[in-house]
N, C-alpha and C positions, 0 to 999 in steps of 0.2 A: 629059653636058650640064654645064654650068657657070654658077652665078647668081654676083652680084655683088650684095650688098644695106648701102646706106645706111644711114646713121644720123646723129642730132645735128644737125640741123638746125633753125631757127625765127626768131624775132623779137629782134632786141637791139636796143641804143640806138645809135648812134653811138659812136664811140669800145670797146664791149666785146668781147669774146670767145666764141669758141664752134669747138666741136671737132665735127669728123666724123668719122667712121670707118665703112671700107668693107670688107666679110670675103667673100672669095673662098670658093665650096662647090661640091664635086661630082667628077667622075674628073680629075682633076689633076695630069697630072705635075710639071709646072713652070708657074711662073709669072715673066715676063723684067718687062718696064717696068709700071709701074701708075703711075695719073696722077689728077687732077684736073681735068676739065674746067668750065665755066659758060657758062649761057648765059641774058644779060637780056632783057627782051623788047624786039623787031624787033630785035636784035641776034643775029649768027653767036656758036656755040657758041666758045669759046676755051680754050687751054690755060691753066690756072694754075698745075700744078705736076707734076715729075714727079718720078721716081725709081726706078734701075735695082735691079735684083739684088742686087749689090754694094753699093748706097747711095749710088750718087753721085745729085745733087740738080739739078734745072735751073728756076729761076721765071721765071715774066712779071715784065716790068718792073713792073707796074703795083701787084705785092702783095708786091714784094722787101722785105723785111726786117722787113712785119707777118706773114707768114702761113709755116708748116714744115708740111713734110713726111715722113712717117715710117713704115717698113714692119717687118712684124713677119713674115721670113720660115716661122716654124716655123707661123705659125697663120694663114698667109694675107691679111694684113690690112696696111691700108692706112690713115693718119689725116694729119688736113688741119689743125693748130693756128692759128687765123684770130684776129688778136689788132689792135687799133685798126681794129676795124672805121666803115668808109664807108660812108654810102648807097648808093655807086657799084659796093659790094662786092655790094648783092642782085642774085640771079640762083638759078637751079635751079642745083644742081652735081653732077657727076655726075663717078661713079668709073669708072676704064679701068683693062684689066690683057691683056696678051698673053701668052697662055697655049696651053700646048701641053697635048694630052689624048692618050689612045693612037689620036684619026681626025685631029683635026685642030689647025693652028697658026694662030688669029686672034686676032682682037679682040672685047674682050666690055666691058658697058655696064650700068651699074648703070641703076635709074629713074629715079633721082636725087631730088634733098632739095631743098625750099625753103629759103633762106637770105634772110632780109628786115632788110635794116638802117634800122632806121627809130627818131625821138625819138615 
């Protein structure tokens, strides 16, 4: 089995910062894409950020060039650097990672973290 657990999430003003990061645990062989998902309320879940194996990087438009993304192959883990934060930016978010184990190769889902951008 494989969890996926959040962190660094909460309240900021307009305009600051705030970092997540998400640590993959459990039988593990590999782990390929891991991402960032959100999702505001009455609104669909969305991507915000992903990134491969390798490190290549892919954002939404909407968070290009305030928010990175960053993985730490050897130890699992996965961080979201959220910087000139918007109102627009709260939303639950939640970490993705496609991981292969020795039964199966899916998709797996953190619970996700509140993120509240608020003065």
């Amino acid at each position: 089995q494989v969890q996926l657990v959040e962190s660094g999430g909460g309240l900021v003003q307009p305009g600051g910062s705030l970092r997540l990061s998400c640590a993959a645990s459990g039988t593990i062989l590999r782990i390929y894409d891991m991402a960032w998902y959100r999702q505001a309320p009455g609104k669909q879940r969305e991507l915000v950020a992903a990134v491969t194996s390798a490190g290549n990087t892919n954002y939404a438009d909407s968070i290009q060039g305030r928010f990175t993304i960053s993985r730490d192959n050897a130890k699992n883990t996965v961080g979201l650097q959220m910087n000139s934060l918007k109102p627009e930016d709260t939303a639950v978010y939640y970490c993705n990672a496609i991981v292969r184990t020795s039964t199966a190769y899916r998709n797996y889902w953190g619970q996700g973290t509140q993120v509240t951008v608020s003065s």
